[in-house]
C-alpha angles and dihedrals in degrees: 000000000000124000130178130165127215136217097214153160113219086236085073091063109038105284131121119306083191109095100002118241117231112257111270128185111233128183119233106193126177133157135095108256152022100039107118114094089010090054087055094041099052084048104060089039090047086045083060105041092052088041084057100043088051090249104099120206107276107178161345126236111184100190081177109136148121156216119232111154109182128128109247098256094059093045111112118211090245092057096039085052090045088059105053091042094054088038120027108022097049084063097052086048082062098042088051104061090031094064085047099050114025090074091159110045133282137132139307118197127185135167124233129161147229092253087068088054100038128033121250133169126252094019104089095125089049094047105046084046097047082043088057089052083052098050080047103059089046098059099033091054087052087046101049096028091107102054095047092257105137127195122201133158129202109220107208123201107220110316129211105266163294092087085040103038088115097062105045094044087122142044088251099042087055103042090051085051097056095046088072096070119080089219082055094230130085124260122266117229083223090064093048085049093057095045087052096047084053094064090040095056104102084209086072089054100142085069107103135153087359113147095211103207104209096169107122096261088305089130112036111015137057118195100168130057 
């Protein structure tokens, strides 16, 4: 697990420079384990320490995730477990402490996928997970409306490596990737960056419980065939 926090204006990571929001301290957590109650725990220290440094804790960003790509039948339980554990329940250990600690609004980002929106073979185990973070972000932004804590996921369609890497190792295995997209090419971690940052950003604050696609048409459009 890494985890880092930032003392950052939302212009650094693709908001508004027009009107300027105030700095906020956001953390940025990914990593498959142990991040439960540590998770908790660095949360409520890291809630007083920015209390005290005039910069409250704003928002929570898990990029946790995954790639297990294996029909159902051939799924063992260890790798169906693996990957709600790298997926889905990573997302609820942020939920969690968020919902304990921001008392007083912020931001909630997650990370789905298109495989939880479209169905595609082999990857069982990563769409009922990603589902899950769906069915998360839902019910955590009607909890926590009322207090300003809003809860929002990005949903990427297949990304450039290293996660994929795998994946995209040939010609073949590329190009078939990338058949897949409407826009025919491969997301970029900098444009999922932006689209998160978006929903961080406390000037956006009326966007709540929104799953962003940002999947290169994969999930909704089909421009071949």
């Amino acid at each position: 697990m890494t985890d880092t926090t930032s003392n950052a204006s939302p212009d650094a990571h693709g908001g508004s420079k027009n009107g300027g929001s105030s700095p906020v301290t956001v953390l940025v957590v990914g990593g498959s384990g142990g991040i439960g109650r540590a998770l908790d725990d660095l949360v409520s220290e890291l809630t007083q320490q920015a209390d005290e440094a005039g910069l409250p804790l704003r928002g929570l960003a898990n990029c946790a995730g995954s790639i297990l790509l294996k029909p159902a039948h051939l799924t063992s339980a260890v790798d169906f477990e693996t990957t709600l554990r790298q997926n889905l329940h990573t997302a609820f250990a942020t939920v969690r402490p968020a919902g304990r600690h921001l008392r007083t609004g912020g931001s909630v980002l997650l990370f789905s996928s298109g495989a939880a929106r479209l169905g595609l073979q082999s990857h069982e185990a990563l769409a009922a997970a990603k589902a899950g973070v769906q069915g998360l972000v839902r019910a955590a932004s009607a909890t926590y409306a009322t207090r300003g804590l809003r809860v929002n996921a990005v949903a990427p369609g297949l990304v450039d490596p290293p996660l994929a890497r795998d994946l995209l190792g040939t010609d073949a295995g590329r190009k078939a990737s990338e058949a897949l997209h409407a826009l025919g090419r491969l997301g970029k971690p900098d444009v999922m960056a932006a689209v998160g940052a978006f929903l961080l950003d406390p000037q956006n604050d009326w966007v709540t419980g929104q799953i962003m696609g940002v999947d290169g048409g994969l999930s909704s459009v089909r421009s071949r065939g």
